[in-house]
C-alpha positions as CSV (number, residue, x, y, z in Angstrom):
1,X,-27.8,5.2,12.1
2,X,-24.5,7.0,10.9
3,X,-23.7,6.9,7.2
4,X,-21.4,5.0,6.2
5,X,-18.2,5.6,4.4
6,X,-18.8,4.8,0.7
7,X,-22.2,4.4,-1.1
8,X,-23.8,3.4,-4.1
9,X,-23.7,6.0,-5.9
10,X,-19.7,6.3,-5.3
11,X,-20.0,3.0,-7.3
12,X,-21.8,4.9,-10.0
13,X,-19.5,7.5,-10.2
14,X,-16.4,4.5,-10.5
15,X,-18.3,2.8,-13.2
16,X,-18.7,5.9,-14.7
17,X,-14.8,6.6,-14.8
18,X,-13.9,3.3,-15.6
19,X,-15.6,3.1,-18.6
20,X,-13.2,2.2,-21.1
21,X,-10.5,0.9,-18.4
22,X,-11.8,-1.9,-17.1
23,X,-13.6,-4.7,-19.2
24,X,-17.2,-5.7,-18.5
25,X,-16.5,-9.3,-17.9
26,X,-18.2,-12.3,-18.8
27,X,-21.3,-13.8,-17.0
28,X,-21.0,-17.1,-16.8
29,X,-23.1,-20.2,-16.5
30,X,-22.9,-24.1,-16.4
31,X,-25.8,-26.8,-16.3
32,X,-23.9,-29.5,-14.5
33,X,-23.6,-26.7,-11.7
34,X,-27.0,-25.9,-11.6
35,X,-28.2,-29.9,-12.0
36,X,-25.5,-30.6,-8.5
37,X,-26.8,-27.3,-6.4
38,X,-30.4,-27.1,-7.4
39,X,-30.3,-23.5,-8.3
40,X,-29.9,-21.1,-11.5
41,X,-26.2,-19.8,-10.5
42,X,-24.3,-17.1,-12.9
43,X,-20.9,-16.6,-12.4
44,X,-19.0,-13.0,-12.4
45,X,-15.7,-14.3,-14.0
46,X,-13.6,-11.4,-13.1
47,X,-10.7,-13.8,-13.9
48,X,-11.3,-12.4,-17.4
49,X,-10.4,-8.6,-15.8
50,X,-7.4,-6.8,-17.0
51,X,-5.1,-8.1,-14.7
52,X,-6.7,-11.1,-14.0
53,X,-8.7,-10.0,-11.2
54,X,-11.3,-7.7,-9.9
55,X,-8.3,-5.7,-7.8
56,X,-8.2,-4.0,-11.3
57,X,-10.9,-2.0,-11.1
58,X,-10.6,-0.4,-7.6
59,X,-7.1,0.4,-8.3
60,X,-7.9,2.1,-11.5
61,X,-10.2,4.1,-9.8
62,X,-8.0,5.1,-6.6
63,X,-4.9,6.6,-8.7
64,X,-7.3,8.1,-10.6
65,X,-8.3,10.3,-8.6
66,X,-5.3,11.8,-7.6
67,X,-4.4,15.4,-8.0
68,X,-2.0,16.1,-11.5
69,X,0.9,17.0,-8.0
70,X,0.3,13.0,-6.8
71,X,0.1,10.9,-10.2
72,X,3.9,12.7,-10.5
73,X,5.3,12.1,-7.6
74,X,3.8,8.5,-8.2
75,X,2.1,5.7,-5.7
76,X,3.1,2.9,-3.3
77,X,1.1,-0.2,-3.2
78,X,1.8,-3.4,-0.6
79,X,0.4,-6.7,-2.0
80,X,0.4,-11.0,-2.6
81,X,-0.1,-10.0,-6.0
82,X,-3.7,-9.1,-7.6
83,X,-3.5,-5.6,-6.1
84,X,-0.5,-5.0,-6.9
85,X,-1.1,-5.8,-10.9
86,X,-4.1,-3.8,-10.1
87,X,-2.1,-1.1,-9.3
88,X,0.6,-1.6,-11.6
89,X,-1.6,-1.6,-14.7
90,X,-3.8,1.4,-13.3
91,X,-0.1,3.4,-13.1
92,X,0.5,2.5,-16.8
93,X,-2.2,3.7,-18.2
94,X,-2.9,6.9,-16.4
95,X,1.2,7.7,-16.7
96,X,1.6,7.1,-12.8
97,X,5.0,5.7,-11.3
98,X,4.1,2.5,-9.4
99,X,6.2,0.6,-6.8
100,X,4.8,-2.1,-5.3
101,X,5.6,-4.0,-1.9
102,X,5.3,-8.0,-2.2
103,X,6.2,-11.2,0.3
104,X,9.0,-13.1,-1.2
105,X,6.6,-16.4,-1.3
106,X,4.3,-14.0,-3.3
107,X,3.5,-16.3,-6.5
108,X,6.3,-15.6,-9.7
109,X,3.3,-15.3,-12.1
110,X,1.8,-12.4,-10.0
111,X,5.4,-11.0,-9.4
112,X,6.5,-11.1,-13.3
113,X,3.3,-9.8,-14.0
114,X,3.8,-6.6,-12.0
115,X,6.7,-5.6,-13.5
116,X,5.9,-6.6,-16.7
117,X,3.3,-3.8,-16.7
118,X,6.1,-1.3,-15.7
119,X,6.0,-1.2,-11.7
120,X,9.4,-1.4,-9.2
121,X,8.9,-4.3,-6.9
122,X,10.3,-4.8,-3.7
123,X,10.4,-7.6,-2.1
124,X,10.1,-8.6,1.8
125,X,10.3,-11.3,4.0
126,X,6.6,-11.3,5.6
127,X,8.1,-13.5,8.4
128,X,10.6,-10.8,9.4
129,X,9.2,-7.3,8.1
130,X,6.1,-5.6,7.8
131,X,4.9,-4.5,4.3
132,X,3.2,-1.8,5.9
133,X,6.3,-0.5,7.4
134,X,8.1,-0.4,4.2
135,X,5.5,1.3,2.4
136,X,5.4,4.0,4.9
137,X,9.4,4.4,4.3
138,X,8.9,4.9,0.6
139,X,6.2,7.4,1.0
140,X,8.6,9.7,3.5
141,X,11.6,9.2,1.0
142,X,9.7,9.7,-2.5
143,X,6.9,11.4,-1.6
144,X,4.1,8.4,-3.0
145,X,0.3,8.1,-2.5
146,X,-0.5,4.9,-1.0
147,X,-2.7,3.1,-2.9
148,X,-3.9,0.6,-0.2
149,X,-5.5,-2.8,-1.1
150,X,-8.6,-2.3,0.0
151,X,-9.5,0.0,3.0
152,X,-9.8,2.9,0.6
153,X,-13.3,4.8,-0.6
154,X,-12.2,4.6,-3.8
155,X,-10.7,1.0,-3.9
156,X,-14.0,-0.1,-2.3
157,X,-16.8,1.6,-5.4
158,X,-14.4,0.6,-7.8
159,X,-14.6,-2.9,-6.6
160,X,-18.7,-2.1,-6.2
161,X,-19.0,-1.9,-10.1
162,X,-18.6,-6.3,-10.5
163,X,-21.8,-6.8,-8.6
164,X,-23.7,-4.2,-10.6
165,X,-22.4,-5.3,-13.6
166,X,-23.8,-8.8,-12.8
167,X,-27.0,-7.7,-11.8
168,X,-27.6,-5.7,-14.6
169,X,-27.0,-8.1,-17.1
170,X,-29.2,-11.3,-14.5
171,X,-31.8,-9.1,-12.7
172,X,-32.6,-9.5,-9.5
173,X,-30.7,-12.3,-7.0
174,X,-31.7,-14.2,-4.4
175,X,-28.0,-14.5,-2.8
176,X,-24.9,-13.3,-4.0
177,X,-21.4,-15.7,-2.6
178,X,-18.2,-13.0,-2.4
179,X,-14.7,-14.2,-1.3
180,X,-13.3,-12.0,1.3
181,X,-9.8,-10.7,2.6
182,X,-10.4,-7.2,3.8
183,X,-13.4,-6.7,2.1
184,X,-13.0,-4.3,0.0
185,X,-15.1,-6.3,-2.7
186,X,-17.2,-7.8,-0.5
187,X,-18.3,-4.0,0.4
188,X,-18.6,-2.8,-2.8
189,X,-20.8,-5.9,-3.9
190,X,-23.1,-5.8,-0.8
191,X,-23.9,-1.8,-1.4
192,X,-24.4,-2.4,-5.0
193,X,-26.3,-5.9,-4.5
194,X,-28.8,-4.2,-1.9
195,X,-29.1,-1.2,-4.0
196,X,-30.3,-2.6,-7.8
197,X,-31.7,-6.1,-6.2
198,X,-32.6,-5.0,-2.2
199,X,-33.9,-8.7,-1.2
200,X,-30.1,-10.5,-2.4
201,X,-28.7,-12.5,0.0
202,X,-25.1,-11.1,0.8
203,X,-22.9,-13.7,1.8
204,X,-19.2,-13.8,2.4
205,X,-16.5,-16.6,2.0
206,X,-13.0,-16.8,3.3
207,X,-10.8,-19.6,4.0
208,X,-11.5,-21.7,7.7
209,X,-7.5,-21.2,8.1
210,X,-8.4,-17.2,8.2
211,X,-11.5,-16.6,9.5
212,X,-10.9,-13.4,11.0
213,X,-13.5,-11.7,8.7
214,X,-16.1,-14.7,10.2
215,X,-15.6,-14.1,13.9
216,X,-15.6,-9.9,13.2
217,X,-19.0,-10.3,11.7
218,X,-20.0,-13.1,14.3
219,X,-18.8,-11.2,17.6
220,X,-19.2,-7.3,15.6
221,X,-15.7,-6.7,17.3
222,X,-13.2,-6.6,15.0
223,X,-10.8,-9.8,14.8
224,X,-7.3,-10.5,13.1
225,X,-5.3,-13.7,12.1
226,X,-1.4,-13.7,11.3
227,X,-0.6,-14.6,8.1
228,X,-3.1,-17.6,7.7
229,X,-1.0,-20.8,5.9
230,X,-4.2,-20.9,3.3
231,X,-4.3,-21.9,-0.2
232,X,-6.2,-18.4,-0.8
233,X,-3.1,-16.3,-1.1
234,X,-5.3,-13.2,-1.7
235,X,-7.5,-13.8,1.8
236,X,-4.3,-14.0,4.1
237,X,-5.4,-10.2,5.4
238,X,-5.0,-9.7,9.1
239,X,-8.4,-8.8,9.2
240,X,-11.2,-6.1,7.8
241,X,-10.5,-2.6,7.7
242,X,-12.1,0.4,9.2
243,X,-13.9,1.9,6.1
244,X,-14.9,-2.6,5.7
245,X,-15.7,-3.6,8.6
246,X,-19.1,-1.1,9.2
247,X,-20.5,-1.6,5.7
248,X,-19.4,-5.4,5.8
249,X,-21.8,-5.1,9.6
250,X,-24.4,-2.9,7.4
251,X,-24.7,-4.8,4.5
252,X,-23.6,-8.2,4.3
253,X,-26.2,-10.9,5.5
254,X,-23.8,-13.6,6.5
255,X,-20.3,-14.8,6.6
256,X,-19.2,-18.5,6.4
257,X,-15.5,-20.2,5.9
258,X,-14.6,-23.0,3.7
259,X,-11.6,-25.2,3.9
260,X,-8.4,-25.7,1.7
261,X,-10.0,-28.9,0.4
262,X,-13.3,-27.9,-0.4
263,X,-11.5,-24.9,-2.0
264,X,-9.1,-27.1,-4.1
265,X,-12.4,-28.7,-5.1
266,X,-14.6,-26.3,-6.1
267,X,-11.6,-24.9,-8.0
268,X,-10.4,-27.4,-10.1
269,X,-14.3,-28.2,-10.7
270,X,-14.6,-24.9,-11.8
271,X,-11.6,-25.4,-14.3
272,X,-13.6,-28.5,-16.1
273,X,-16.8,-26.7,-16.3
274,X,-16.4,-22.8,-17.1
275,X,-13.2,-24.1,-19.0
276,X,-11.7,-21.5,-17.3
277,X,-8.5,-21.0,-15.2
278,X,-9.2,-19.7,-11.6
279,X,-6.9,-19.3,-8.6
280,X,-7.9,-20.5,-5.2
281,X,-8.9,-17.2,-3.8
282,X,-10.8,-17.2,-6.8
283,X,-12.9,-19.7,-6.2
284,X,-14.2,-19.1,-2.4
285,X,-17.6,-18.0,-3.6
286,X,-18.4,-21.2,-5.6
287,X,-16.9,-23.4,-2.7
288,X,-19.2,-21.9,-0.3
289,X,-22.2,-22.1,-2.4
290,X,-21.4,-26.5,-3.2
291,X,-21.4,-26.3,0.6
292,X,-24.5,-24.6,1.0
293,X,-26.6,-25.6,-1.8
294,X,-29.0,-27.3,-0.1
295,X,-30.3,-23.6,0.9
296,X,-30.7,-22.2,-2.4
297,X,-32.5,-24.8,-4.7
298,X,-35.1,-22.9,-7.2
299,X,-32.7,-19.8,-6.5
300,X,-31.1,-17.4,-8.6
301,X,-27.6,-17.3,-7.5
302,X,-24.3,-14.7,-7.8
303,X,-21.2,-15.9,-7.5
304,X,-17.9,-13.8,-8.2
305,X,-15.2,-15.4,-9.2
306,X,-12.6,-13.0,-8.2
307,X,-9.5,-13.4,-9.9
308,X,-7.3,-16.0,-12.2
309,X,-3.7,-15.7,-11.3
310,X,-1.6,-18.8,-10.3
311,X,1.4,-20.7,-11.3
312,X,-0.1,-23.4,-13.2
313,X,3.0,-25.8,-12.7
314,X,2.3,-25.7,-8.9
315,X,-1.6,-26.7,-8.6
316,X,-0.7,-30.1,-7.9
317,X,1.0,-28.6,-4.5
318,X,-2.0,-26.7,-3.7
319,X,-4.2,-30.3,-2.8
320,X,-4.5,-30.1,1.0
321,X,-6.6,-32.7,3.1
């Protein structure tokens, strides 16, 4: 079998660098949640990461790596929001220029966020324009390094080091419940889960409204949706990437798709018991475990709860039937 295009000991090598970037984030746990699935579940809250999300760490570790030439010249980044704080913060604190390509519908709290932490945005109708389009356009003009959101090596062992956190801290896992976009986390969990706990469960969750990631794994022929009308902003990918899709093949033991309600659900359930404020995207993990619980009783689960960003004064909008 070929190797594939990232390993785990890439995801040493971006824990390694990100000590003292990223924060080790909380684990965790609630007995109401394991008294309603049957099953010992702790929760990665990477809501807690600089940022607000996991998209953190991968950045961190992409711009990073660039040559002294690159970080001056600056990077380009096209994103709903997570990434692009991701990248944003990563630019700040390595003295990187950052602009960043967001839709216009892109959330204001993820949009004041990125340049509040110093980045250009520029806005785009996703209707009308492509982000990847515009991206390219500032790369020929100003020279940038794309920082893609997640079909990077980089991007994806920088994302890696959340599951190896975890499992460092639990021990071993029966099953581990990702959310998934383009799977660049979902990749870097799944070679990290397999590596430090080899019997884990790997299983990914994405919104029934895009379930491109789903039918990819299903078929192993790549699929794609057009911006998905999900509540899970940060799954509305068109579909896995290149450097994803193999490891997501290789690794990753199953793939399942929740809808906006059960989403909207698990979320705000998550909100009264963690006491903690997680986005929709956020939340795909824990919705797909309450839907497969009966699986797992006796069973020590993972859950990553990928990221907290949302315009509080809009939840109410988010309930869908």
């Amino acid at each position: 079998m070929s190797s594939l295009p990232v390993s785990y000991d890439d995801v040493l090598c971006a824990a390694k660098f990100l000590e003292g970037k990223a924060h080790r984030t909380p684990v965790l746990t609630s007995t109401l949640v394991n008294e309603r699935t049957g099953a010992q579940v702790f929760y990665k809250c990477e809501n807690f990461q600089r940022t607000g999300s996991f998209k953190f760490r991968g950045a961190c570790n992409a711009v990073g790596a660039l040559n002294a030439e690159e970080k001056k010249r600056g990077v380009v980044a096209f994103s709903s929001g997570n990434h692009a704080q991701g990248v944003a913060l990563a630019g700040r604190l390595l003295g990187v220029p950052a602009v960043i390509v967001m839709p216009e519908d892109a959330p204001a709290v993820k949009v004041q966020a990125t340049r509040a932490y110093g980045a250009e945005v520029v806005l785009y109708d996703r209707h009308r324009e492509k982000r990847e389009e515009i991206a390219a356009r500032l790369i020929e003009e100003r020279g940038m390094s794309l920082i893609p959101p997640f079909d990077h090596p980089r991007i994806i062992a920088g994302q890696g080091t959340a599951a190896k956190e975890l499992i460092e801290e639990t021990g071993p896992l029966d099953a581990l419940f990702v959310c998934v976009g383009g799977g660049g986390l979902i990749s870097g969990c799944a070679l990290a889960a397999k590596a430090l706990s080899p019997q884990c469960r790997v299983i990914g969750v994405e919104p029934a409204l895009g379930d491109d990631a789903t039918r990819s794994f299903q078929t192993r022929t790549l699929q794609s949706v057009d911006n998905p009308p999900t509540i899970a902003d940060g799954a509305r990918t068109t579909s896995l990437g290149k450097l994803t899709f193999p490891i997501v093949l290789s690794k990753v033991d199953d793939m399942m798709t929740v809808s906006d309600a059960e989403l909207f659900d698990a979320m705000i359930y998550l909100w009264e018991r963690l006491k903690a404020v997680i986005e929709p995207t956020g939340a795909l993990g824990a919705a797909g475990l309450f839907k497969r619980a009966a699986e797992f009783k006796g069973k020590r689960v993972g859950v990553i709860v990928s990221g907290g960003n949302l315009d509080v004064a809009n939840v109410a909008g988010l309930r869908k039937g």
